[in-house]
N, C-alpha and C positions, 0 to 999 in steps of 0.2 A: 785680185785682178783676173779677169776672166781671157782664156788665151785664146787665138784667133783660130775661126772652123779646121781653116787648112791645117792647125798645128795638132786640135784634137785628134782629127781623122788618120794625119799620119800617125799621132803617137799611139794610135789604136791598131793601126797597121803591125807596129815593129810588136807592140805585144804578144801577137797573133803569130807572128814571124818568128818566134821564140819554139813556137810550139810545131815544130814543122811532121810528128808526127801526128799529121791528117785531123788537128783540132783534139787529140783528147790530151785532156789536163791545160785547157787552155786557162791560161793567166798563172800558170805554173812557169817561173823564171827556168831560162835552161840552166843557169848554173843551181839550182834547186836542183833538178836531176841530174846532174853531174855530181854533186857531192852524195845523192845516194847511190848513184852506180861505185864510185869512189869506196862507200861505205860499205856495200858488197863486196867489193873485191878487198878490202883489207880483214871482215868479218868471217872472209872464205876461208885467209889466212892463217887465222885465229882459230875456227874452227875446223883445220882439215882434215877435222877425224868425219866430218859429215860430209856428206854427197853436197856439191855443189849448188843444186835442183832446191835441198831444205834450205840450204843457206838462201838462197834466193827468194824463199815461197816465205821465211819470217821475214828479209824486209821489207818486200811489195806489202804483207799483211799490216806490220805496223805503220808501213807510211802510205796505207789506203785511210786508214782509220784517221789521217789528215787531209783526207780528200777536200772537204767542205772549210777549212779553218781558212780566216779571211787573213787573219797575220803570221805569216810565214818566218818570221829572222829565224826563229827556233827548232824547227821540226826536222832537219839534219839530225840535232844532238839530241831530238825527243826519239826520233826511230831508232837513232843507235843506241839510247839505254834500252826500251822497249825489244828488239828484236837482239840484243846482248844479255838482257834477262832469257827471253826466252833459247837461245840458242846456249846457254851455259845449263838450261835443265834438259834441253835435247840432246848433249854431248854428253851425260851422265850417265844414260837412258841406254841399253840395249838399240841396236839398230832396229827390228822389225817395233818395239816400242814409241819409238821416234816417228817412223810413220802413222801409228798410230794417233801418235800427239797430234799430228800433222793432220791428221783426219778431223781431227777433234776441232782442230782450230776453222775448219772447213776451207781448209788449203788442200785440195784435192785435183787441183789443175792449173799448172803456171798459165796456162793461157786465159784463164778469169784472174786472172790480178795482173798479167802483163799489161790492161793498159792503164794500171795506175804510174 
């Protein structure tokens, strides 16, 4: 059954409406970012032998690397193995080794992956 203009157009609206930072990551559900802010800050926890900054720069990294995937239920608990692998070999690791890793990964600036 095909649904009437006015309904497409609003329900195009509210999707847009989700994304109220200024269009990036559109059609990204807010509650999608809300369980990886969530996922940061329990990941922080966990790891608070590292700077806040690493913990932050592995999950925007793993959960850029879902930027383009068209079905989402899963990509929550795919960043939090991905960025829990990676942050259990950065908390092993000397400190100035850790940035290194962090280099490596070419995480070199929270502000290229903040607007994933």
């Amino acid at each position: 059954m095909l649904e009437p203009a006015s309904y497409q157009k609003s329900h195009r609206a509210q999707c847009l409406d989700r994304c109220p930072d200024g269009g990036n990551n559109i059609g990204v559900p807010q509650e999608e970012r809300a369980l990886i802010s969530d996922l940061e800050r329990r990941l922080a926890e966990k790891y608070s032998a590292l700077p806040m900054d690493h913990v932050t720069a592995v999950v925007r990294h793993a959960y850029s690397q879902f930027q383009s995937s068209r079905v989402r239920d899963f990509i929550p608990l795919l960043v939090q193995r991905r960025a829990d692998e990676e942050l259990e070999e950065l908390s092993v690791l000397q400190p100035d080794l850790a940035a290194v890793a962090l280099d490596d990964m070419g995480v070199t600036d929270l502000e290229t992956i903040a607007a994933v």
